[in-house]
Every structure is written in C-alpha cells, then in structure tokens.
VEXDREN-2710 file (C-alpha; in Angstrom, 1 decimal):
% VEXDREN-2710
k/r/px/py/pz
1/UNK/7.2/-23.7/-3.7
2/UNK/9.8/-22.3/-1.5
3/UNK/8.2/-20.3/0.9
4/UNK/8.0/-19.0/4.6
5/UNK/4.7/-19.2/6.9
6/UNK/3.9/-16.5/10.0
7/UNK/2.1/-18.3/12.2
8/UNK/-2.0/-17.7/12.6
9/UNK/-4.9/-18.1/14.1
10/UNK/-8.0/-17.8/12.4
11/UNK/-11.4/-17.6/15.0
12/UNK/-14.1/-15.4/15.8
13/UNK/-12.4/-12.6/18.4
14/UNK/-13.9/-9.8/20.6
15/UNK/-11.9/-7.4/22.8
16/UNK/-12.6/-5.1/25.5
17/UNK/-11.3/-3.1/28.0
18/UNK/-12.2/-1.8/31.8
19/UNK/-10.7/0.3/34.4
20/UNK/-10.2/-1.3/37.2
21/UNK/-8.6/0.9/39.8
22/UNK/-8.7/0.6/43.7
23/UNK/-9.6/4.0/45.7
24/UNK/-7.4/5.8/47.2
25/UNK/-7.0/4.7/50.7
26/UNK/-7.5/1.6/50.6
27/UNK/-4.7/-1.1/52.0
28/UNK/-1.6/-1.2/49.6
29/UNK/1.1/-2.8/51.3
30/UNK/2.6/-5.2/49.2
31/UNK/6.3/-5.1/50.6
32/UNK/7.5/-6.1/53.8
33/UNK/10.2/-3.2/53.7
34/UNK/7.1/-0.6/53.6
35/UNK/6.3/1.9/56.4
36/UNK/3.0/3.2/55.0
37/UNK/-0.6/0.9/55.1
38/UNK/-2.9/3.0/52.8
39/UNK/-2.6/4.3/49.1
40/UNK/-2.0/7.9/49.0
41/UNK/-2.5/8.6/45.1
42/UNK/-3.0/6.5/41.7
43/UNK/0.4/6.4/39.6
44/UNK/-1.6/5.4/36.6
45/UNK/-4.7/3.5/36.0
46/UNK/-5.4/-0.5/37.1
47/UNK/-6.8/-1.9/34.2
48/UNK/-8.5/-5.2/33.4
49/UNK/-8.8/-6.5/29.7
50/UNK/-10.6/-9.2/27.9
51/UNK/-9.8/-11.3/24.8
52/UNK/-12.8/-13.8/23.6
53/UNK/-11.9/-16.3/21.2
54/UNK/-14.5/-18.5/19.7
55/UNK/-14.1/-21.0/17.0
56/UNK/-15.6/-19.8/13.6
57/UNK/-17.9/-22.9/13.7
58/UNK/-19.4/-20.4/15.5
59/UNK/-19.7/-22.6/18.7
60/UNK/-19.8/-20.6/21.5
61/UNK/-19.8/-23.2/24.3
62/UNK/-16.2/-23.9/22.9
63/UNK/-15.4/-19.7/23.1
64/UNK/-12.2/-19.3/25.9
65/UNK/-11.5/-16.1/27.3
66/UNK/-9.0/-14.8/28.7
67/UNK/-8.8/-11.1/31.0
68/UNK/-5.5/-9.9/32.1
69/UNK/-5.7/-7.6/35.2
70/UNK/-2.9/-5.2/36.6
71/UNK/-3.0/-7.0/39.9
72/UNK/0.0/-8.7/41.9
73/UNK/-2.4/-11.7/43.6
74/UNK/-5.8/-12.3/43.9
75/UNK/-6.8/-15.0/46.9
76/UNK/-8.1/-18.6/45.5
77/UNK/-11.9/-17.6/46.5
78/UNK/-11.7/-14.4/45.0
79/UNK/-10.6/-15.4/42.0
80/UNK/-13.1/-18.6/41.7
81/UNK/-15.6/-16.2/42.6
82/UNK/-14.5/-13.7/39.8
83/UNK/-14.3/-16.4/37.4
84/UNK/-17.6/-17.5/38.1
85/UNK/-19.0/-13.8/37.4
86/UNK/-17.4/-13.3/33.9
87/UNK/-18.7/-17.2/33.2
88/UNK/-22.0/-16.0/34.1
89/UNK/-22.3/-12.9/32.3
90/UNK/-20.9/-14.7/29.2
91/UNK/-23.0/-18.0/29.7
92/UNK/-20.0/-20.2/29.5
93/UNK/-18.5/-22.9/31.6
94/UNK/-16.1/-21.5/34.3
95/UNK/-13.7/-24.3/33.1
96/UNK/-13.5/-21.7/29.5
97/UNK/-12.6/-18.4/31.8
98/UNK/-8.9/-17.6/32.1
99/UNK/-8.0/-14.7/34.2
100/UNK/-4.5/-13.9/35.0
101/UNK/-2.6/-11.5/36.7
102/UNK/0.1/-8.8/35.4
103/UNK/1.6/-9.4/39.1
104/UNK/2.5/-5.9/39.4
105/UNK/3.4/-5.1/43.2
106/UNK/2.4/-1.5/43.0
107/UNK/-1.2/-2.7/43.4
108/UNK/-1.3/-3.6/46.9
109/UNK/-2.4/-6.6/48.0
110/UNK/-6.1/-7.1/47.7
111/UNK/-6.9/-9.9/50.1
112/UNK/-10.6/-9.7/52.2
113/UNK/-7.9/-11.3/55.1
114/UNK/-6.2/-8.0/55.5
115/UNK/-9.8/-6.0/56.6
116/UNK/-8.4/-5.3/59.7
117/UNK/-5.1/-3.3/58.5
118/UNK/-5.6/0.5/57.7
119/UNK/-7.7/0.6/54.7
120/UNK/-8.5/-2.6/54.5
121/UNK/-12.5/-2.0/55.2
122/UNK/-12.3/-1.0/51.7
123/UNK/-11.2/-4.2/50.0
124/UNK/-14.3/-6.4/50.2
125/UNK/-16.7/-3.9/48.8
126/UNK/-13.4/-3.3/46.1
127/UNK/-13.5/-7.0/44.8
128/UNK/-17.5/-7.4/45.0
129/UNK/-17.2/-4.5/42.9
130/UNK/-14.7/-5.8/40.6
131/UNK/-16.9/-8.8/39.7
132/UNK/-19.5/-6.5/38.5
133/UNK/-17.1/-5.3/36.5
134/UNK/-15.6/-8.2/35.0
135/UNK/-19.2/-9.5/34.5
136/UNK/-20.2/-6.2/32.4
137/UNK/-16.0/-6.6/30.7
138/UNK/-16.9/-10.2/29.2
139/UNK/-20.1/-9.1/28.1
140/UNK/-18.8/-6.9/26.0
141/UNK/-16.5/-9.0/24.9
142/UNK/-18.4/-11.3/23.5
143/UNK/-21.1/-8.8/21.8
144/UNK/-18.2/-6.9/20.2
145/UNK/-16.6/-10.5/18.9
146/UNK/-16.2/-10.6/14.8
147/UNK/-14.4/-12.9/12.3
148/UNK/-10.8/-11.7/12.8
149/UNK/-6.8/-13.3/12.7
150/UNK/-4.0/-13.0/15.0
151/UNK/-1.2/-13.0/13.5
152/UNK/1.5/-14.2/16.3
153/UNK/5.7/-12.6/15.8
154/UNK/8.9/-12.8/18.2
155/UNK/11.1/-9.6/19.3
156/UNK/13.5/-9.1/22.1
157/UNK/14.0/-7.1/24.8
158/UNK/16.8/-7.1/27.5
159/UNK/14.3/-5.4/30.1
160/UNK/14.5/-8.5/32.1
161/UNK/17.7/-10.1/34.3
162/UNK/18.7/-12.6/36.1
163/UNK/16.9/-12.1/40.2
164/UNK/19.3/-14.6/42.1
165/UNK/22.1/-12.9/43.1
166/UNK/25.1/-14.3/45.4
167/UNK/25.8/-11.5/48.2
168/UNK/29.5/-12.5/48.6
169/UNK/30.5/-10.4/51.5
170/UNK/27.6/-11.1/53.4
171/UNK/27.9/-14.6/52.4
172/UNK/23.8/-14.9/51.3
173/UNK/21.2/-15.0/48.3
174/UNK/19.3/-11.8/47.4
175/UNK/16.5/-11.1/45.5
176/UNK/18.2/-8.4/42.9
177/UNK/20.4/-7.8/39.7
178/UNK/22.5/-10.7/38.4
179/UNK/24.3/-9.3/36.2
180/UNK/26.1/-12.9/35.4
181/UNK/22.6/-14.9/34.9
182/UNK/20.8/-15.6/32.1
183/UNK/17.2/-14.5/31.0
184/UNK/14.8/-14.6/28.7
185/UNK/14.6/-12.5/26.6
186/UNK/12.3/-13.5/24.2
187/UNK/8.6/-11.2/23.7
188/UNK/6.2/-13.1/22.5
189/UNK/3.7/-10.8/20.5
190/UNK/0.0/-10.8/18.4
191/UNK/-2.2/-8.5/16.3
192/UNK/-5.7/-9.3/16.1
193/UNK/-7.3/-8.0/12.7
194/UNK/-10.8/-8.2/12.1
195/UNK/-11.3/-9.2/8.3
196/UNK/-11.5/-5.4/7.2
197/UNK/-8.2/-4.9/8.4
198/UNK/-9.1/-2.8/11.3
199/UNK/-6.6/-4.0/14.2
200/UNK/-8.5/-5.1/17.2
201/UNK/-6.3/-5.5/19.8
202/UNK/-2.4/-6.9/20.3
203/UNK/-0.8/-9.6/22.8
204/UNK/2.4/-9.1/24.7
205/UNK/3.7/-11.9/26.0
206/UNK/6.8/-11.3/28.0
207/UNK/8.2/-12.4/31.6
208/UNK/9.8/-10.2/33.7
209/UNK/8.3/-9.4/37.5
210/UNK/6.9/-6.0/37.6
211/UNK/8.8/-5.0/40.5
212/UNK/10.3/-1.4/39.5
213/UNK/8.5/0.1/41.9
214/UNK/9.3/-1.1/45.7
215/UNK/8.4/-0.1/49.8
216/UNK/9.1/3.4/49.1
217/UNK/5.8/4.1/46.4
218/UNK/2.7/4.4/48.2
219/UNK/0.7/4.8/45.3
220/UNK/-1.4/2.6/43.3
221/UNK/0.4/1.7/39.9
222/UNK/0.7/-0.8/37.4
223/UNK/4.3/-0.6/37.4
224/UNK/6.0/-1.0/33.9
225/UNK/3.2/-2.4/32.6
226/UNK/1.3/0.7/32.3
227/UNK/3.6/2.8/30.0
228/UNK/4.6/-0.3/27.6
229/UNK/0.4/-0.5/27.6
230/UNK/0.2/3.3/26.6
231/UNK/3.0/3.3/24.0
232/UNK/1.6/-0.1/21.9
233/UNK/-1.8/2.0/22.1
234/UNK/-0.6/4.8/20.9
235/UNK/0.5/3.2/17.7
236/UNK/-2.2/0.9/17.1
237/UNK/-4.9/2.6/18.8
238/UNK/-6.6/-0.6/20.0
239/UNK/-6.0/-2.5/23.6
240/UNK/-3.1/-4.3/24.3
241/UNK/-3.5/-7.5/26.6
242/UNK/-0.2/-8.2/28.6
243/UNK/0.3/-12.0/29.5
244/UNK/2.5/-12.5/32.3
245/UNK/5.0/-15.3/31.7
246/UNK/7.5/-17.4/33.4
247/UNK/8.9/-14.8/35.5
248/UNK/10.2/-16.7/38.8
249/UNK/13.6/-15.9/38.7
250/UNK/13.2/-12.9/36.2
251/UNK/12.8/-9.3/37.1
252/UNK/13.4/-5.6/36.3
253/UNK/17.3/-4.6/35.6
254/UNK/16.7/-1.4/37.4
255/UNK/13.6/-2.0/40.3
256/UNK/12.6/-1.8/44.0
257/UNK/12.2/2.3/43.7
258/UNK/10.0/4.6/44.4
259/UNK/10.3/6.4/40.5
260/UNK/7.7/6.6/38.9
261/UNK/10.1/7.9/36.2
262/UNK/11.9/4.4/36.1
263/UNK/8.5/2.3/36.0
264/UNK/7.5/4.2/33.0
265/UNK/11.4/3.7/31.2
266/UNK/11.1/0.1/32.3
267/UNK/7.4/-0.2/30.3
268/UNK/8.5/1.9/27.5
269/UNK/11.9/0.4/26.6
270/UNK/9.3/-3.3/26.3
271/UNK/6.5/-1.3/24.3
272/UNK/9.3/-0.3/22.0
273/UNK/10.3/-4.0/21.7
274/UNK/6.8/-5.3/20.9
275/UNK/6.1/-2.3/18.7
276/UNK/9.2/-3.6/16.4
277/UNK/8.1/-7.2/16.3
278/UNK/4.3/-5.7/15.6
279/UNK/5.7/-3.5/13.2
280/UNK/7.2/-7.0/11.3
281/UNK/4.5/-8.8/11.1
282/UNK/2.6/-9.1/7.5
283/UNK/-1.0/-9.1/6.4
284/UNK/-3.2/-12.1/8.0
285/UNK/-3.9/-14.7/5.2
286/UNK/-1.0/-14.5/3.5
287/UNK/2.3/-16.7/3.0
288/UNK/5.8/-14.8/2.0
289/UNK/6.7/-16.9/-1.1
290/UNK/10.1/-16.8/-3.7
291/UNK/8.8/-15.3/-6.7
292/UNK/12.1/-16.3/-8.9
293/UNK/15.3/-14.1/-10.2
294/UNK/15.9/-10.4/-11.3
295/UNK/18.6/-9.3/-13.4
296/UNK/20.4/-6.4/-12.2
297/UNK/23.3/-5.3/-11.1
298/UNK/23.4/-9.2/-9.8
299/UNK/21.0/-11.3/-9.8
300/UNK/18.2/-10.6/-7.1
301/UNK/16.2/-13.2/-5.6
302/UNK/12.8/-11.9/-5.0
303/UNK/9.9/-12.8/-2.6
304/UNK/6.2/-11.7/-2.5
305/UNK/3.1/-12.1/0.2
306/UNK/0.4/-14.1/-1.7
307/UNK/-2.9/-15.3/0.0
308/UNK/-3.0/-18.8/1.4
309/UNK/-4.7/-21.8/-0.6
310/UNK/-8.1/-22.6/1.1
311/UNK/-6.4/-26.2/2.4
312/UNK/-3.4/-23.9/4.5
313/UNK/-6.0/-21.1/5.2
314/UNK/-8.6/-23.6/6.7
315/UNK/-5.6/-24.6/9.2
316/UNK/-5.4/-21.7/10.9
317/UNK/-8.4/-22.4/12.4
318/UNK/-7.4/-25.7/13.9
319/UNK/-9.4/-25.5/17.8
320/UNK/-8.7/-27.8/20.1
321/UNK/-8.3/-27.6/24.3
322/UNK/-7.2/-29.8/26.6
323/UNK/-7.5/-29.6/30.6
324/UNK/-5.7/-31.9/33.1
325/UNK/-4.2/-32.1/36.2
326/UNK/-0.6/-32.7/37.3
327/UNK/0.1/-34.3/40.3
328/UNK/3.3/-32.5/42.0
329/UNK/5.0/-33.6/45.2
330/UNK/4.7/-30.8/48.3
331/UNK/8.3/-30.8/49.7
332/UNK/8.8/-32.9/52.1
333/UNK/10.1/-30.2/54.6
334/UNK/7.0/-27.7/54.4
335/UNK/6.2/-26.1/57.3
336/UNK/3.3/-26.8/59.2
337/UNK/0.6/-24.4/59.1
338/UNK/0.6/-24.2/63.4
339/UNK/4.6/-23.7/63.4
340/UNK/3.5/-20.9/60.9
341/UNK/1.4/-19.1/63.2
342/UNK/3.8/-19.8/66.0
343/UNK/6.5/-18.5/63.8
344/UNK/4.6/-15.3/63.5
345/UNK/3.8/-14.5/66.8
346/UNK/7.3/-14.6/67.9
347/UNK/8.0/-12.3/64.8
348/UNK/5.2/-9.6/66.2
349/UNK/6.7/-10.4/69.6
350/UNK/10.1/-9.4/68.2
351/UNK/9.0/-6.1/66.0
352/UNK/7.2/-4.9/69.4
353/UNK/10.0/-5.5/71.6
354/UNK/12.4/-3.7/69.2
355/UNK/9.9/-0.7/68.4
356/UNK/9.6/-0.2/72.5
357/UNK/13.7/-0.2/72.3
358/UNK/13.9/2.4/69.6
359/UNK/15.5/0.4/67.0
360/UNK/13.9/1.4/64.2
361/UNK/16.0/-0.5/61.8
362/UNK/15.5/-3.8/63.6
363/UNK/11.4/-3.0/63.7
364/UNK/11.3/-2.9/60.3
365/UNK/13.5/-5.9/59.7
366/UNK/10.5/-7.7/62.3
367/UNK/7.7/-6.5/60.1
368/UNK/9.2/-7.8/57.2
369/UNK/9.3/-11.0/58.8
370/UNK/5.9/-10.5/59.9
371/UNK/4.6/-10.3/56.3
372/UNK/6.4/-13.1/55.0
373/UNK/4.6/-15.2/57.7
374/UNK/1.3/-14.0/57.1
375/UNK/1.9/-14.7/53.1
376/UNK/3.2/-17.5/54.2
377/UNK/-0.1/-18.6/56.2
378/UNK/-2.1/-17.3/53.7
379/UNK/-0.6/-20.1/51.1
380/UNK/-0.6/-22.6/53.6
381/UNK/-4.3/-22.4/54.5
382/UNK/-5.4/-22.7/50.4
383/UNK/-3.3/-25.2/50.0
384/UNK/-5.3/-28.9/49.2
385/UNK/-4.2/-31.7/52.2
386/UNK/-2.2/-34.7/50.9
387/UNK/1.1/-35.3/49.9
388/UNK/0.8/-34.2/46.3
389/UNK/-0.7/-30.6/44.9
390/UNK/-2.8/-31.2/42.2
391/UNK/-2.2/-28.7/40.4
392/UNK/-4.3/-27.4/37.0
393/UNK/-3.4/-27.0/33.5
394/UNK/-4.9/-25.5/30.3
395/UNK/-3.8/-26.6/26.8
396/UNK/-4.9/-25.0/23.7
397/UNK/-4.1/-25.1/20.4
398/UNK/-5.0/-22.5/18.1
399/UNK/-4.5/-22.2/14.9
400/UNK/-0.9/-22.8/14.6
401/UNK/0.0/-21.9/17.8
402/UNK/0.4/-22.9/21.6
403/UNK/-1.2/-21.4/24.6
404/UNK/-0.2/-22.7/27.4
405/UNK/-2.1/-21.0/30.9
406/UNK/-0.8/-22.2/34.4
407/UNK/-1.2/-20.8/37.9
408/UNK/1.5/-20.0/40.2
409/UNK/5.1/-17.9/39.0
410/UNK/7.6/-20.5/37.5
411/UNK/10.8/-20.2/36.8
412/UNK/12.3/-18.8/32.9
413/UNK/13.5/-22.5/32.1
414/UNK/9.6/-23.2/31.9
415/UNK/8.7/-21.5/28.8
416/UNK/12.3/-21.5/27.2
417/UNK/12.1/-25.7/27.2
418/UNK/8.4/-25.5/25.8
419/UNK/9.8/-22.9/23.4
420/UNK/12.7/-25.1/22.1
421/UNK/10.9/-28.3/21.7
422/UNK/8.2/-26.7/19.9
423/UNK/9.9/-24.6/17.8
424/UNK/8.1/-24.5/14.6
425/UNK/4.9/-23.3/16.7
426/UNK/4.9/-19.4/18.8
427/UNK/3.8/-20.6/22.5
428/UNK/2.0/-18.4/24.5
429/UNK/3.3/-19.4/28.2
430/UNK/0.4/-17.8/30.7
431/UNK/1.3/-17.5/34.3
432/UNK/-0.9/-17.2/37.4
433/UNK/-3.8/-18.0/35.7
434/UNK/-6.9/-18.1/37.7
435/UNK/-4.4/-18.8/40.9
436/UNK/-1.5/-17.3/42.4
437/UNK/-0.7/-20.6/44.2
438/UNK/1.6/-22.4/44.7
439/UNK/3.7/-19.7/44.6
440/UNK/7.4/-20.3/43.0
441/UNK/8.0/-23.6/41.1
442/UNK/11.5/-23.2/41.1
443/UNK/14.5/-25.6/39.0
444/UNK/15.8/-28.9/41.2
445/UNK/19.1/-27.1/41.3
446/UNK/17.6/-24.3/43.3
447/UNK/17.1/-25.9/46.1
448/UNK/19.3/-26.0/49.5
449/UNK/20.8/-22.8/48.5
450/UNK/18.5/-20.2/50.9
451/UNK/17.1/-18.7/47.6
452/UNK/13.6/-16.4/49.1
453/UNK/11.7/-18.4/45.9
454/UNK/12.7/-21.8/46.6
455/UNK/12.5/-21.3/50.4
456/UNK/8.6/-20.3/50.3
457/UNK/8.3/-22.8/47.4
458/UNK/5.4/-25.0/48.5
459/UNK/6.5/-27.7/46.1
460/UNK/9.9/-30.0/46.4
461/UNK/12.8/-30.0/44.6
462/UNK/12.3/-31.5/40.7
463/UNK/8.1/-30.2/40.5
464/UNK/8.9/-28.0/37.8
465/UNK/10.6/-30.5/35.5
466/UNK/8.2/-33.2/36.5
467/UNK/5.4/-30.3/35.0
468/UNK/7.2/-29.4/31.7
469/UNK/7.5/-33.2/30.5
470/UNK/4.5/-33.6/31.4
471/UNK/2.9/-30.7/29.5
472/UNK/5.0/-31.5/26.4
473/UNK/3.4/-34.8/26.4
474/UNK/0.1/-33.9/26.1
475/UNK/1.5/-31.3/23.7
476/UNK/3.2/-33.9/21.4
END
C-alpha cells in the first residue's frame, strides 16, 4: 500500500509549567561590553518548563524528563544540585532528569561565585529557591502525565546566520552577521495530544543563540525566546518547551541590542515558523495512504489519513535509552588555570590604570577582558584533571524518533550530520543539557584562525567529529 508515515511517539506524557524569574536587582551582567551590574526591570518573564515521558508499560523508573529553563548557564554544582531536587520530588534516578538551558544572555549570569558583585547577595537565596521550584515543577509533572502522542514535523526559519565573520579591514574574526555562511535552518517541532485530542503541550527545536539583546539591556529577559513562546501559546493554548540546539556558530541575524522591539520580532518571526510546521502536522495514529484514482477533469490521484494497524501502532511506542561517555582530548595548548588568574590580575591592573587616566573607552575594553578571564577560570576550575574530558551523553529512542541531549554549545555541523545520516528518523539535538561545559566544541577547521569560540574552546581541534561518529555508532 503506497503510503507516507509522520513520525510518532506513543508514551504516557505530563507537562507543566513555572515561572521562574530572578528579582529585580539582582546581578545581571552577562556581557563584558556592559556598564551596569544590577537588573533594573523584567522584559518578560523567566520561565522553566517540564516534559515527563514515561513508557506506557507504565514503568515509571524508566520515565525521562526533561525541563527547559530561560537561562544562559547555570554552574556544574548548581545544576547537579537542581537535578537532584526535581529527581527527588519525582522519585527517579538523577541519571532520568534532563535539564537544559534556552541560553538566553538577557538572564544574567547566575553563578553563587559572583556574590560579591552588586547584586550578587541575591543569587544564592535565587537558585536555593529555584530548586524548590523545580521540585514542586516535576511534581506536577508527573501527577498531570496521561496516555498521549507526539506527533514530531520539520519547518524552516531563516532567523538564524552564520556568527563567524572575517573583519577585513581590521584584519580579525568577530563574533557577528555572516552574511556569506551557512546555517541551519531547519526547526525541529512536536504536538503532544493526549488521547481525547486535547493538545498538551508543543516542542520547538531550533538552534540559534539568543543573543538579540546585548550590554546595553539591563533588564531581565528571555530574549527571542519569550515572544516565539507567547505566539505558539496563543494558538495552541498549551506550553511550548524550547530545546536549544547546536547553536555554536549560529546566532540572531539582527542581535547585540538593547530593543526589546527586535527580541520580540526575532521570537515571533520563529513562532510563526513552528506554528506552520504545527499547523501541518495530522492526527496522531494515523498514516496518509493513496486511496486510488478520480475521474475528472484528469485523472486525480487521491490520498486519505487512516488509523494505523495495531503492529505499526505498537511501534510508536518503541523505549529505549542509552548513556555513555565519550572520551575527548583537552587541547593541548589550554591554559593553565594559575596563568589564568595571572592573566586576570594584569587585566584588572590594566582597567584600573586606564579608568584613573580617563580613558573610558580603553576601561571598558579592560573589563571586557576581565570577564572573559573570570569565565575563563570559572571553566577551568570545573573542569575534570587528565588529558581527556569525559564528557556525557544521553541517547533515546522514542517511538520513531531520536533525542539526542549533550552538554556544552556545539557547533551547526553537529546536528546537520546526525540529521543526514538519520534521515528517515526527526532527531531532537539537545544542547547544554544538565552542563554548560565544556563550552564551544567547535569544527577541526576552526581552529588557528583566532575565532572567540574556538579560542576559549576547552577541547582540541577534531573533538567534535570524534563526538558525532561516535554518537552515530551507538545510534546505528
């Protein structure tokens, strides 16, 4: 029977949703280029959201969740520590608890290492907060979980470009617009329907850095994230879960401003692309079959959804997860964590000396510096000793699809070679999952060209590729 399959997964799925929004005041510099310290208002709400999915054996000790929270990075003890919390709350192994970051940089930078900045007395009690929260979020979760499908569909949307850009005249690499490179495109989406019909939630999958909003917002904000959220709701009236993907080398067309006006065109013009591939997608449980020829005018050839046979429907709820580590080689150049330090004392040194001078310009230029060494530290300090990182990876398969959940920000060629070799299957590419480190994991061919990503890249030259084969191994 000639016939075309949209690809499902049948399980047991609960969603819920929590606000998760720092007060104002508290630390929010996230850019080296910013002047301010503090949050002086809320653009639009932080929000964390949770999607449990649980077999429909009905074995919850095989459930996975996974929360999406607007934040840009979340230290390695903080987010074992929230992990731990939701695993509690829902009595699952932590191993089963995926939480991962939307990345926005209009969140501030919520690290209990910053407490002595302005505003930074108010990130501790912030994240022990926040872990009550997520606690209470998977709770409810799991209580609210029912028999449901997601029914996973592909758009496009030409939000994100190419973020290596060759400054000819002042012969260097920025971080910015290439209008000449290529990028992903591709949005990745899912409806979950319970078995009444009622939609649930949806899944955006899409990679592209929030970074619309730069140094000159001093408000709290979700960045593009927020209005694409708002538009899908409004249309489907049920959460949307955004899953950050491979987004190294990918960012906003139009970013680093202080408009709120542009944030909210950014997230818009992607809600409008997920909406349409939403929009597309048919009825769970059913296959779009050739139901033979009408005379007409011509001939017509005419198709027709049907519900699967029990044998196709049973395979949607296919359930299996794999965990493993791969071993990647730090570069062999990486900076020590002393010359670090070092590094960033003569950097104060410099911003102090420059301030007393009255060059403004050059001051900021110094605390720029300044941050990127103390990022730089912070990285440095979490990072396990040895010669190789061993770095995490979760594999599920669901239904007929892929999820793939990594930590870190890798470059577009990550999920694009996943994409291609696994064609007849969508694959859900998850970045900084339950870590922000290593930071970058750029392409071999990066390297040795003073690209920011591959020069604060804690891994060497090749890491990446060495990742994807072996990640399509397991997979095949």
């Amino acid at each position: 029977m000639l016939h075309h399959d949209t690809p499902q997964t049948r399980c047991t799925v609960g969603v819920a949703r929590i606000d998760i929004t720092p007060p104002v005041g508290i630390y929010h510099r996230m850019w080296g280029a910013a002047s301010h310290d503090r949050a002086t208002g809320v653009h639009k709400p932080l929000l964390a959201t949770a999607v449990w999915m649980q077999p429909t054996s009905g074995d919850a000790a095989r459930a996975q969740v996974v929360i999406g929270m607007d934040h840009c990075v979340v230290d390695t003890a903080d987010m074992a520590r929230l992990r731990d919390a939701v695993a509690k709350a829902a009595s699952l192994n932590s191993a089963n608890v995926v939480i991962t970051l939307s990345h926005t940089h209009g969140s501030g930078w919520m690290s209990r290492s910053r407490a002595h900045f302005p505003g930074g007395d108010l990130i501790a009690p912030y994240l022990d907060e926040v872990e009550r929260k997520l606690g209470q979020l998977a709770q409810q979760a799991r209580q609210s979980a029912v028999p449901a499908s997601i029914v996973y569909g592909q758009g496009h949307c030409d939000l994100a470009a190419h973020r290596d850009l060759w400054d000819e005249k002042n012969k260097q690499f920025v971080c910015g617009f290439n209008p000449t490179g290529e990028a992903d495109d591709t949005v990745m989406v899912g409806r979950i329907t319970a078995a009444d019909g009622k939609v649930l939630g949806t899944l955006v999958n899409y990679a592209c850095h929030p970074t619309t909003l730069a140094w000159d917002n001093t408000a709290i904000s979700p960045d593009f994230v927020g209005a694409m959220r708002e538009t899908i709701e409004a249309a489907t009236h049920a959460p949307c879960l955004f899953l950050q993907g491979a987004s190294g080398d990918l960012g906003p067309r139009e970013g680093f401003v202080g408009d709120w006006n542009v944030a909210d065109r950014n997230g818009r013009q992607l809600g409008y692309a997920a909406l349409s591939a939403l929009e597309a997608l048919p009825k769970p449980g059913t296959r779009f079959v050739y139901a033979g020829p009408v005379v007409s005018g011509t001939t017509i050839g005419t198709w027709k959804h049907i519900a699967l046979e029990p044998a196709a429907a049973l395979a949607k709820e296919a359930w299996s997860v794999k965990r493993f580590t791969v071993e990647l080689p730090y570069r062999h150049d990486l900076p020590t964590l002393d010359e670090t330090k070092a590094a960033h004392q003569e950097w104060l040194r410099a911003e102090e000396a420059a301030r007393a001078a009255g060059d403004m310009q050059k001051s900021r230029d110094c605390r720029a510096m300044v941050e990127q060494k103390n990022r730089q530290i912070t990285r440095l300090s979490s990072l396990p000793a040895g010669r190789f990182l061993p770095y995490p990876v979760s594999l599920w398969q669901l239904g007929d699809a892929l999820w793939v959940a990594v930590p870190g920000e890798l470059y577009q060629v990550f999920q694009r070679t996943l994409r291609q070799r696994f064609g007849d299957r969508p694959v859900v590419v998850i970045t900084l999952a339950n870590d922000w480190q290593p930071g970058y994991l750029p392409t071999a061919s990066t390297y040795g060209y003073g690209i920011y990503q591959e020069t604060i890249a804690a891994v060497g030259a090749g890491a990446l590729e060495m990742l994807t084969e072996a990640i399509a191994r397991e997979v095949s």
